[in-house]
N, C-alpha and C positions, 0 to 999 in steps of 0.2 A: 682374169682381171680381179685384185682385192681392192678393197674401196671401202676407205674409213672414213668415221665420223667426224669433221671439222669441227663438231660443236664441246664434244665431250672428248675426244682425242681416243678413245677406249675402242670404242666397237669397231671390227671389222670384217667386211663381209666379201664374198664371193661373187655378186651380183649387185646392181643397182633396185633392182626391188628388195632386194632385201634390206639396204641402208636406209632406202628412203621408207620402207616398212618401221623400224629402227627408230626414223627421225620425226613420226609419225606419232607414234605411242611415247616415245620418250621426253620429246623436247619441243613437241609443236603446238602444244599448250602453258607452254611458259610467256610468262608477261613479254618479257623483254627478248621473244623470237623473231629474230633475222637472219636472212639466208641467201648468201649471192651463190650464182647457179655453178659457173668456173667450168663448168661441163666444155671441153673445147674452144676454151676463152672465151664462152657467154659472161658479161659482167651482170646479168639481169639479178635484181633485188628483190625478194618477197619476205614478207612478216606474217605471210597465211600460207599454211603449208598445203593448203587443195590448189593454191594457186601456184604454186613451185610445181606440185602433181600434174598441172594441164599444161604447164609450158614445158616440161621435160616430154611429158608424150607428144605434144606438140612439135617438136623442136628436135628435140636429143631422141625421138623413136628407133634410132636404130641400136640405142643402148641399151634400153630396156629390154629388148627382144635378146639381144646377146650378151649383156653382163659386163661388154669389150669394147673400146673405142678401137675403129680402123683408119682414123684421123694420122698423118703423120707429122701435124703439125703439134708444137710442146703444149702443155697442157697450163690454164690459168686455175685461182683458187677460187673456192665456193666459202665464205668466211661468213661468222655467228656474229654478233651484237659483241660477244666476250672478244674478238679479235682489234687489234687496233689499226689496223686499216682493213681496206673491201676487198682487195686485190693484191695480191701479192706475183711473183713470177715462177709458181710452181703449182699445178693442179693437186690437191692435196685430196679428191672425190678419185683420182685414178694417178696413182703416184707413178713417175717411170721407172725403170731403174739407172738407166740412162743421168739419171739427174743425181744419184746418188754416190755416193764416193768410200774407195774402199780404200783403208790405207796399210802398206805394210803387206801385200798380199804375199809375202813371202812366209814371211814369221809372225800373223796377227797378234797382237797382246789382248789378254782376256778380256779389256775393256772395249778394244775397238773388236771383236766380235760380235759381244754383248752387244755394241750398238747394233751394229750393221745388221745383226738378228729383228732388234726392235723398226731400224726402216725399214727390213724389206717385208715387215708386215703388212707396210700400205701400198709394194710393190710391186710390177708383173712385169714380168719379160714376154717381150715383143717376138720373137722368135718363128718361121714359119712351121705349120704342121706338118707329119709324114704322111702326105700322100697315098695312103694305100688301104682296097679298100676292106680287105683283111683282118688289117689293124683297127679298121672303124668298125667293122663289126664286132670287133672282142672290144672296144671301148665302149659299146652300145651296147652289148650287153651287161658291161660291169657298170653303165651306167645306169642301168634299168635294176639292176640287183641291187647294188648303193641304193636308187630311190624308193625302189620297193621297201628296202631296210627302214630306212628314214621315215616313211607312213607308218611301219609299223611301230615304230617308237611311240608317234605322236598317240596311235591311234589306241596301242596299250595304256600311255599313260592317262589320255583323255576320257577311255571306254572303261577300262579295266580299274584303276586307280584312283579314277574319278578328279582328276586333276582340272579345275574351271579352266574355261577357255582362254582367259587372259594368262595364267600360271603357263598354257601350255605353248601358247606364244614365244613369252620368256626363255622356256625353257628353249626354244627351235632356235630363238635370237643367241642364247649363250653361247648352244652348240655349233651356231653357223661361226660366230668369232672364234669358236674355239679351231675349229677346222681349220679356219682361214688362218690362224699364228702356227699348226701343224703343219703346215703345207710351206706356210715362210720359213718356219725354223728346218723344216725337210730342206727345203731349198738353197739353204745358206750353209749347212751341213756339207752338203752336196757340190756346192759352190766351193769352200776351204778344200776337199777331196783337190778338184780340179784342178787348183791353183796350184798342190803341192803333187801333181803330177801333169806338170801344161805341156801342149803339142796333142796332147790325146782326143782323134775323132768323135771322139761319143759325148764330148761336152756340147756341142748345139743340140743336136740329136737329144742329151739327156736332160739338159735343160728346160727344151721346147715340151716335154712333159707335164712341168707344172703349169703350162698355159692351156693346155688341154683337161685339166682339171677342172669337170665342173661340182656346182656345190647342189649333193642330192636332197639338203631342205630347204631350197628355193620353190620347189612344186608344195612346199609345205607350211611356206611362210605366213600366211595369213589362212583365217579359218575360210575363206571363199574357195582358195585354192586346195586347200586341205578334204574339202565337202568333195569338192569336183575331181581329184586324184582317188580317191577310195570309189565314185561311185565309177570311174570310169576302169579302175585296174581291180577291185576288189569283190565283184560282183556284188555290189549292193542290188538289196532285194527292196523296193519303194512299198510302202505300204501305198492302202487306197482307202480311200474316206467314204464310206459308202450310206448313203441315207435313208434314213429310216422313218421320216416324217417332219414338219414344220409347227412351228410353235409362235404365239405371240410375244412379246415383251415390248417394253417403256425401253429406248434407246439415247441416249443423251445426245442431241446435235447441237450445238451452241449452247445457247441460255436456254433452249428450248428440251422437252422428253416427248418424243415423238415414236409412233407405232410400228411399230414394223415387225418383220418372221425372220424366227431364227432355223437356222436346217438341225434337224435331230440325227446324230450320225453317231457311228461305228469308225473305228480303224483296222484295216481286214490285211494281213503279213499274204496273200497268195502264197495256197500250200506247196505247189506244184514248184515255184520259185524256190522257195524255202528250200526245199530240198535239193532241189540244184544246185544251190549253194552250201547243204551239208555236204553232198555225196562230190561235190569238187575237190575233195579231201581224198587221197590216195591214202591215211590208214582207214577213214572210217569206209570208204567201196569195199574195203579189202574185207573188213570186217562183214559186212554187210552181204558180201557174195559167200558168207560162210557158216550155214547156218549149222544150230545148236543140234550136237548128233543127241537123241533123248536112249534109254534104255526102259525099254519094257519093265513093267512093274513100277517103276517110281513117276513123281512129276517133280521137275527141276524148272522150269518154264515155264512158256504161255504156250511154246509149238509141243509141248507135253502133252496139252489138253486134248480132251475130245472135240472140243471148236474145231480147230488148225486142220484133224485128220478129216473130217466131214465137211468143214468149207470149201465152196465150190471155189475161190480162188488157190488158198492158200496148199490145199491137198494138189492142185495140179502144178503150183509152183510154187516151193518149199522158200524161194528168194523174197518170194514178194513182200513190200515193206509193211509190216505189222502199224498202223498208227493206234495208239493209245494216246485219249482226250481227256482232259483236267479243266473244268472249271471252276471258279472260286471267285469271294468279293473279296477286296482289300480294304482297309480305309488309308488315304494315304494322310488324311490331317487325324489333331488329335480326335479321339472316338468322344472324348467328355467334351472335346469346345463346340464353336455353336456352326462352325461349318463341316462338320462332320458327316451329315447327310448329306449335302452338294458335292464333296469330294470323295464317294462310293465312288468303286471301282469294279465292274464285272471282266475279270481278267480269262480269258482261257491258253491253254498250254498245248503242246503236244510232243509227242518225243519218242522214237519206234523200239516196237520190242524185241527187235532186230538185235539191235545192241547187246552186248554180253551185259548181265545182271550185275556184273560187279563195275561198267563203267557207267550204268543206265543211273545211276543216282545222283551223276557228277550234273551238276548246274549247265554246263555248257550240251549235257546230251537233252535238255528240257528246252525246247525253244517256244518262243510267245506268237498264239495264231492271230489274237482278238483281241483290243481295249475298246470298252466302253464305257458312259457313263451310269450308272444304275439307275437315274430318275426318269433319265431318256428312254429307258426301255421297258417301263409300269405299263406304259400301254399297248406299246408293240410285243413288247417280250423280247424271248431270243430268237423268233422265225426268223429276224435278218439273218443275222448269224450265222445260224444254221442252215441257212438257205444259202448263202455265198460261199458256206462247205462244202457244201452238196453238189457245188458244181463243179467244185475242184478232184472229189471225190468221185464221182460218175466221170470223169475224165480218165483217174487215176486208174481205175476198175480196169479201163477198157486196152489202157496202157498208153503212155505218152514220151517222146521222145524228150530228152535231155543232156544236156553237153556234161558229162562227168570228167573225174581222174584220167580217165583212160578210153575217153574221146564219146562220141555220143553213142548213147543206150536206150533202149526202151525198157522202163520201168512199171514194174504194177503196184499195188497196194491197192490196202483197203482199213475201213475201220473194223478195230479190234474188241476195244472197248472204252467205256466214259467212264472215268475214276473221279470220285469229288464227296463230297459228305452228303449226307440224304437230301440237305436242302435244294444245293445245288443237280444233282442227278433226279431228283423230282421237276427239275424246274426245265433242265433240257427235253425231261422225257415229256411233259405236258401233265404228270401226274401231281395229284392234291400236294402242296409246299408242308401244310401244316396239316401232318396225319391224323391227327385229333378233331379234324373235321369232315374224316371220311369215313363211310361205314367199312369199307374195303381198306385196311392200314397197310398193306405193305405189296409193291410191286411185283414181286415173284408168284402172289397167292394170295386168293381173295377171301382171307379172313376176317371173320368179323372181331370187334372185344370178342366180345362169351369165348369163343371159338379159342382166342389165344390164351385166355385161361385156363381153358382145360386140354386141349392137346399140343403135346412137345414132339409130336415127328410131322416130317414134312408131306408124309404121305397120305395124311389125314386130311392133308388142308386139297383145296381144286386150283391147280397149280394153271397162274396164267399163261395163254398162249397170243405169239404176235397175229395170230389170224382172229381170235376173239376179241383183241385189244381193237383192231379194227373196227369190227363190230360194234363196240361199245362205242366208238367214236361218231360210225354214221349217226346210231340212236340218240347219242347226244346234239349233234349240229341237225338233225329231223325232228327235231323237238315242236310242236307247234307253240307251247308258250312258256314265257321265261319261268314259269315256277314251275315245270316240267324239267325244262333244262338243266336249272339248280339241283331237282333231287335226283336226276339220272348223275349228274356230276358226285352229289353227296354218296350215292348207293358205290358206284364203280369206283369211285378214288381218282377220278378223272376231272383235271380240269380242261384242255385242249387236247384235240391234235397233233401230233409233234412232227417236226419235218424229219427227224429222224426217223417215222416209218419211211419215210422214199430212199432213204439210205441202200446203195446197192451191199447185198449181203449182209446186211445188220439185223441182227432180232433186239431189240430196246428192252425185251424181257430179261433174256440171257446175258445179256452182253453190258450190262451195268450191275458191279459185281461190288457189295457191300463194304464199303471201306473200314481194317479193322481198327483204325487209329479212332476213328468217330463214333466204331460201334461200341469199342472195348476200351479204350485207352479215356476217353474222353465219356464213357455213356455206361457200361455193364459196372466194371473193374471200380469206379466210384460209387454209383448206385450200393454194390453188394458190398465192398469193403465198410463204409461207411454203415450200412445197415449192420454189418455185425459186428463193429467195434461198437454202435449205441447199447446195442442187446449187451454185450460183454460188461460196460461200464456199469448200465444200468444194473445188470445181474451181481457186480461186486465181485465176479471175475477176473477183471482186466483193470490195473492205472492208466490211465490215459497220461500222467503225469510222467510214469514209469516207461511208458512206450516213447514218448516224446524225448525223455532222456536220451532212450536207447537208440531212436533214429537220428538224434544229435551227433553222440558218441561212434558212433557202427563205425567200421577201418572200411569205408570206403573204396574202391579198388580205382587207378588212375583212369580207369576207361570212366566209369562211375559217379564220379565226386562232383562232375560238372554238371550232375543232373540229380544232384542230393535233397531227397525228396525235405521240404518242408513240415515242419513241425503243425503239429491238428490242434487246432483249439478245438476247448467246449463250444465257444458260440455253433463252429461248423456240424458239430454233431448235434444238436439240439436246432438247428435249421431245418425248414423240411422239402429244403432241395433235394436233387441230387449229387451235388458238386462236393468233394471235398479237398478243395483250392490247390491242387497237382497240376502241373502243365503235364503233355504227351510224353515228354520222355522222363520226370520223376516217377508217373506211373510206372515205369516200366523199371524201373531202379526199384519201387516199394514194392511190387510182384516179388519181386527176384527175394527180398531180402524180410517180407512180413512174416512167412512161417519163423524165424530166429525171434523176432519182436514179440509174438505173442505167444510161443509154446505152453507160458501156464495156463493156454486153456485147451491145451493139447486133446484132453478125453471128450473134449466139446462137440457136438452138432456146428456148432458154429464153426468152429476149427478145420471141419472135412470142407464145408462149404469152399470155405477160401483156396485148400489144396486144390477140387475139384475144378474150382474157378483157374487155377495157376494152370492146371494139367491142359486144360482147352486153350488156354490162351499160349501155351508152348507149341503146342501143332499146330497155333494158326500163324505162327510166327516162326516157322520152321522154314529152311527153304529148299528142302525137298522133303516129300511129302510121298508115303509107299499108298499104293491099292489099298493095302489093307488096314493103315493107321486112315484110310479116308469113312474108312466101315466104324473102325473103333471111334471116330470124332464123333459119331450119328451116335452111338450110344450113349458116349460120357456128355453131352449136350443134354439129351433127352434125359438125362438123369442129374444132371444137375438145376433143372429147369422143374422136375418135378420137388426133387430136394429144397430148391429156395422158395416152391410153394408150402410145401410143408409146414416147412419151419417158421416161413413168414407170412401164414394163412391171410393175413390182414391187408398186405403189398401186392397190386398189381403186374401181374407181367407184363413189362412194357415194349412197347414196339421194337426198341434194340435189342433187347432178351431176342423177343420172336426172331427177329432177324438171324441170331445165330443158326436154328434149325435149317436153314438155305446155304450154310456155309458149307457144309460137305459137297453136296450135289457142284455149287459154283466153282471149287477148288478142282474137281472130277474134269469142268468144263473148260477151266480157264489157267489149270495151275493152279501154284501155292497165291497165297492170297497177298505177301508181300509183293509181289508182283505189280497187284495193282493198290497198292497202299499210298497215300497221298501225302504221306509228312516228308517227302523231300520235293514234291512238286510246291509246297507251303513255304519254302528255304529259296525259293524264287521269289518272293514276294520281295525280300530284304533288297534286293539287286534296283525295283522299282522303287521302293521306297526312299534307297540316298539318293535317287533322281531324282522326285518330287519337284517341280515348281508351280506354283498357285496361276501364273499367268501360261494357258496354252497345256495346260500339265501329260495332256492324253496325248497329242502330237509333240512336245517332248520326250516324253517316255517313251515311245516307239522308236522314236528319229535315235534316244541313244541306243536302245537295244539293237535297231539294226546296223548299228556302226557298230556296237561292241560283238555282233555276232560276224560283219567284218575280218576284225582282227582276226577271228579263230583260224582262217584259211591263210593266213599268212607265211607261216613257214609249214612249209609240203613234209618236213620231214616230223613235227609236232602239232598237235590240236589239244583244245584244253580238256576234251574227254577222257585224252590218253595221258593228261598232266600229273605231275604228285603221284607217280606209281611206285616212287621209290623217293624216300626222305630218311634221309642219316640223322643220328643224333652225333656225341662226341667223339671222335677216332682216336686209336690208340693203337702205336705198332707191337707187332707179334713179335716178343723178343724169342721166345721158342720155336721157330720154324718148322723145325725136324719133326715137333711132338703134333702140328698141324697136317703135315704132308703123311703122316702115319695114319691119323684117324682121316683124313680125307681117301687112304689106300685101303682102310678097312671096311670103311660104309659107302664111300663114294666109289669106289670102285678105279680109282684114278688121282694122281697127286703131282698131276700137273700144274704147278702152282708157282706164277711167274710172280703176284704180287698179290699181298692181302691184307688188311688193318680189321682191328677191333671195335665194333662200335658196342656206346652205351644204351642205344635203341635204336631201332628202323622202323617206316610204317611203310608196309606196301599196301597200296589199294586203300587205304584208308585205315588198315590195321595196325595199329599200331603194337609194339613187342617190343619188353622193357627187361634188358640183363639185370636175371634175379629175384625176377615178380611176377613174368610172364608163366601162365602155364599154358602149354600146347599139345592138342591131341596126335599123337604119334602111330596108334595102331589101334586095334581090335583083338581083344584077348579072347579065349578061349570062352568067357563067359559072356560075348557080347556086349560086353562093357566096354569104353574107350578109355584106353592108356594113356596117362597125363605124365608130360615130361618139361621138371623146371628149366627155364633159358638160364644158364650158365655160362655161354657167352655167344655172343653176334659175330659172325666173320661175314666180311667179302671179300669175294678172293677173285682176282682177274677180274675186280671194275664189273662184272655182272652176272656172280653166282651167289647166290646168298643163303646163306648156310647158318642151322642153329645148333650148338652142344649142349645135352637136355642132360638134368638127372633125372632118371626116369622114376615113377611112385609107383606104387602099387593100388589101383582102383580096390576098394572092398566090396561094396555094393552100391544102388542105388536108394538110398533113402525117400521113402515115398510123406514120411512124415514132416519134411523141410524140402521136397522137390531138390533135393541136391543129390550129386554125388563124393562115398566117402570116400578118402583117401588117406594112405599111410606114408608115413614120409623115412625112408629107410635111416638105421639105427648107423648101419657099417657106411663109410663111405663105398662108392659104386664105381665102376667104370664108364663112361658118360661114353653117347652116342654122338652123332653128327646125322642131321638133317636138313634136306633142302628144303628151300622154302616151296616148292611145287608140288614134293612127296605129299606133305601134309595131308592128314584125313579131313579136319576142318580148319580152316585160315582165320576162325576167331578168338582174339587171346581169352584166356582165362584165369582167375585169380580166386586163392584159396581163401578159406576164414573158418577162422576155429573156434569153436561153440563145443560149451561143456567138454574140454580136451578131445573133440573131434575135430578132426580137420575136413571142412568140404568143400566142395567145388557148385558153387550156384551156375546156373545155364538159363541163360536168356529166350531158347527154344528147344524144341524136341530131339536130340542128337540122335535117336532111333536109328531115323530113316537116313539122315547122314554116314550112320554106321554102314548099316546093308546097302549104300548105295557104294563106296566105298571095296567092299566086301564081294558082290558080285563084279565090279569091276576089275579087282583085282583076279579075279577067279578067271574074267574072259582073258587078262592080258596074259 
């Protein structure tokens, strides 16, 4: 049945909720609205459209339900205030065709089709169905696949796009008139066919088709029906509001402010759901049932570690779901106005280390377990919290049944570890928030100041265990009196209990592992840079003037330029913070690029310092990591810690210094430390943030993240973890064919090559790779150095092999004076290779810069262990 708008002539829909949806939003706040009903020759008059709403369901209920009058008597009109009479002799809410007139149906002229295209947009034919119930079950299906489709448009553009509610309305109203003129002009197409071939049986038959057409954003048309179709096809997962205490407040009732309790609450995602609705995903099960094979000698992972082999879950079943926890505040208003503190945010995350490393960082593999308010929880803390995980977790331990991809399963998991910056990981574990008020500063080892002063290994210090942290905690809660209590809290570094000892299989000791964005990127790497550009300036050494030029100027490389570090004032140097105003990822650009900036103080104490600092901060940002570069990190730590004592007799070593000496040992236990690094779980915060609204803001934040976590399950054959795996730049055809299927038979071993185009860049996996710019490590030479070879050009060949032709350079050595590697760039032209993008030794591009007619290659981490992992691999295959 289609069924247009009498008011505005325009809209046309497939359904009567949907018009009267239509006539609702569109025209039923207009001054001058009037509305005769025409529905079946009702001549009823309304100028309120809630009242036209109860006499149609009233009355006409059986239209509503189907979309379709079964009346066979002719239809009367529903007419606007714009019409000049009420009634007229045609139902203009459900046009027939019967009423309409074709003329010429031999040889139509382009005029009278054009029309006859325009009525039969308000038309339907009456037509009986085919019986059979065969065919209703493949139309039931395709009906369900259409409406499936159809939510997921809404639910993309509403979740993902962030398109307001009313915008997304619009947009379903467009689409349904758009369908409905599809289906006419299909029709009348269809119609002309018939005419210029009549006596043919298949015209009722083909016909009665478009009356069986129905419209799959009806289940979509208004946001009620929208909530209700996702929670019931999409597995939404309900959050729960869980309480945490009562409070008083002034309530406004009338003219009157009257007393009354407000509930203090948490909004808690159930883990155990959550993941039912990950693991409903047929790639990520797949993934999931396939864990990371590790090789002896290196660590590439978290099931690398010596945790995984010695946990009593994990060691007896390799599948079981690793969870790693993040928590963090936000502020969602601004941090300077004056509600600032009322709209804190205690956010936690969680997202399994299951996942392959290179999709673990995508936003969709990070899902949100907890919102709360921060003021709410001064006096509880996070016991709720972590007490309503607890119980999902001792569930999970034990193993729990869930309907997956591939029908129900029993799954295990358990907690792996809590990544978060010190404040936060202090604050789940119960330990002192602000270290500077504890005698005991740091949670792995109960040293005191003095103590960090003067020793740099970790084996000096009396390393804490979960069985004494216990202990410490009875003495604390046996306390007989509160200034007892206080200095047992001051002495251990303890402020609570945490319910994360009842954690099955959790040590809170081991398993909260030093974040290096917070320790290094945001806390060391500022601290000591800034300390010895002051020394430099002040010594007449170094322009600061000259420097700032130089990090203006520098040829930034395209991966780079977005993260260009900011120019240093005097004021910052002559401050006696430790900040010197870098965000996370310019640090990591001024690392890579400070040895070129300051070489005139190359012969320096100061100058080794910063190298020293570069060389640790490469292995811990490495993402494989050998045995024995985990021995060399305990050295070069311990020697740079005694180094910046030295030199800066006067500078305390500070808590994130000490913190380093525990990064070997944790990396031994848990993997490489990117691993558990928190600046992509911090890239979730943005997602909350355009959500933001001041009224309700905690239970709409959830309410969209669980819709937009919805969406992911949508189509079985994509999920947005496995999104953007492959993004083209510009294409360009291969006018030389022949000279491609040659080197694809020389190095590829095969030049079966049905089709292929040129591009001007690709990024897989988030890498991106630029013809002409890009350098890529291609092998392992004889001197354990890695082979750099320029991209020359980008193929894809057969839609899904993607292939790079490198000219390859000549590595010279590794310069230890600028942390780079040098490189010659041949004189003769070469014969260029062909490589796949899978061959690769490492997948991260690289770009040259030439200083003092050197050409070098800077590295963002340790390529060592990269190399010999690479190296023995090739040797087993």
């Amino acid at each position: 049945m289609i069924w247009r708008c009498v008011i505005c002539f325009v809209f046309v829909a497939l359904t009567l909720k949907s018009l009267l949806s239509h006539i609702n939003t569109a025209h039923s706040r207009s001054p001058d609205f009037r509305v005769v009903c025409g529905i079946d020759g009702c001549t009823k008059e309304y100028r309120v459209y809630n009242s036209l709403w109860y006499h149609i369901r009233r009355n006409h209920h059986e239209h509503l339900e189907s979309g379709s009058s079964n009346s066979p008597r002719e239809g009367t009109t529903a007419t606007s205030s714009r019409e000049a009479s009420p009634a007229v002799d045609r139902n203009v809410w459900a046009y027939r065709p019967g009423d309409a007139t074709v003329e010429n149906r031999e040889h139509p002229t382009e005029e009278a089709v054009v029309e006859n295209r325009v009525q039969d947009a308000v038309t339907v034919v009456s037509c009986p169905a085919v019986d059979s119930s065969a065919c209703q079950s493949e139309d039931d299906m395709r009906c369900n696949t259409l409406s499936r489709q159809a939510t997921a448009i809404m639910l993309t553009a509403r979740e993902k796009h962030h398109l307001s509610q009313r915008g997304v309305n619009d947009v379903l109203a467009a689409m349904q008139q758009y369908q409905a003129l599809l289906v006419t002009n299909l029709r009348s197409q269809l119609q002309t066919v018939f005419q210029q071939h009549q006596g043919s049986e298949l015209e009722k038959e083909a016909m009665a088709v478009f009356d069986r057409i129905e419209d799959p954003f009806s289940s979509v048309a208004t946001t009620y029906r929208q909530d209700n179709v996702i929670k019931e096809n999409f597995n939404f997962v309900e959050s729960e509001e869980v309480s945490v205490g009562y409070t008083a407040c002034l309530k406004k009732k009338g003219t009157k402010r009257v007393l009354s309790t407000v509930t203090k609450c948490f909004h808690y995602v159930p883990l155990i759901k959550s993941l039912e609705q990950l693991l409903s995903h047929p790639k990520v099960l797949e993934m999931i049932d396939q864990p990371q094979k590790y090789r002896s000698g290196y660590l590439y992972d978290i099931i690398d570690g010596e945790l995984m082999k010695s946990h009593p879950l994990f060691s007896a079943r390799p599948s079981a779901l690793q969870i790693i926890i993040y928590s963090d505040d936000i502020e969602i208003c601004n941090p300077l106005g004056s509600h600032a503190s009322k709209n804190k945010l205690l956010m936690v995350y969680y997202t399994l280390g299951n996942i392959n490393p290179k999709y673990r960082s995508k936003l969709a593999a990070i899902r949100l377990l907890a919102i709360a308010k921060k003021r709410e929880l001064y006096e509880c803390g996070v016991g709720g919290i972590l007490g309503r995980l607890y119980e999902d977790l001792e569930m999970l331990y034990d193993g729990v049944n869930i309907q997956t991809a591939n029908g129900e399963r029993k799954i295990f998991g358990a907690l792996v570890s809590i990544c978060g910056d010190t404040l936060a990981q202090h604050e789940l574990c119960g330990f002192k928030e602000g270290v500077g008020f504890a005698y005991s500063k740091c949670r792995q080892c109960e040293c005191s100041f003095e103590d960090m002063q003067m020793y740099f290994d970790e084996g000096n210090f009396e390393l804490r265990t979960l069985e004494r942290h216990v202990r410490q905690c009875d003495d604390i809660e046996r306390a007989n009196t509160e200034y007892l209590r206080n200095s047992l809290k001051t002495t251990f570094g303890i402020n609570r209990r945490s319910k994360l000892v009842q954690f099955p299989a959790f040590n809170l000791i081991e398993q909260t592992p030093q974040d290096m964005m917070h320790i290094i990127l945001e806390g060391i790497a500022p601290l000591e840079i800034k300390s010895v550009l002051k020394q430099l300036v002040l010594l007449g050494q170094l322009d600061l003037d000259v420097v700032n030029s130089a990090l203006t100027g520098f040829p930034y490389s395209p991966l780079d330029v977005r993260d260009k570090p900011s120019p240093i004032a005097y004021s910052t140097l002559a401050s006696s913070d430790s900040k010197l105003t870098q965000s996370s990822g310019q640090m990591i650009v001024l690392l890579k690029i400070l040895p070129f900036l300051i070489d005139t103080a190359k012969d320096t104490e100061y100058y080794k310092i910063i190298l020293e600092l570069i060389e640790i901060v490469k292995i811990l940002f490495a993402p494989v990591i050998g045995l024995q570069t985990i021995n060399k990190l305990k050295r070069l730590i311990e020697q740079h810690l005694k180094h910046m004592k030295s030199v800066f007799p006067d500078n305390n070593i500070t808590p994130k210094q000490h913190y380093l000496i525990h990064a070997p040992s944790q990396i031994k236990l848990l993997g490489p430390m990117v691993r558990h690094m928190y600046m992509r779980f911090e890239s979730k915060h943005c997602f909350f943030k355009q959500w933001a609204s001041k009224l309700n803001f905690r239970k709409s934040l959830i309410r969209h993240n669980q819709m937009y976590e919805c969406c992911q399950n949508v189509s079985h054959s994509e999920h947005p973890i496995f999104s953007n795996e492959c993004a083209l730049g510009p294409t360009s055809e291969i006018r030389n064919m022949s000279y491609l299927k040659e080197k694809a038979r020389a190095f590829l071993g095969n030049d079966d090559i049905n089709n292929a185009v040129s591009v001007k860049w690709i990024n897989l996996n988030g890498n991106k790779y630029i013809r002409e710019k890009t350098l890529l490590v291609t092998a392992v030479n004889s001197n354990d150095l890695p082979e750099f070879g320029l991209v020359s050009n980008i193929y894809v060949i057969n839609s899904s092999l993607y292939c790079f032709e490198l000219q390859q350079h000549t590595t010279v050595r590794y310069d230890r004076n600028y942390m780079a590697y040098t490189i010659e760039i041949p004189n003769m032209a070469q014969a260029t290779e062909l490589i796949t993008s899978d061959n690769l030794v490492d997948f991260t591009p690289y770009y040259s810069y030439t200083h003092k007619d050197v050409t070098y290659v800077p590295t963002k981490y340790y390529l060592g262990d990269v190399l010999g992992l690479h190296r023995a691999s090739s040797v087993v295959s």
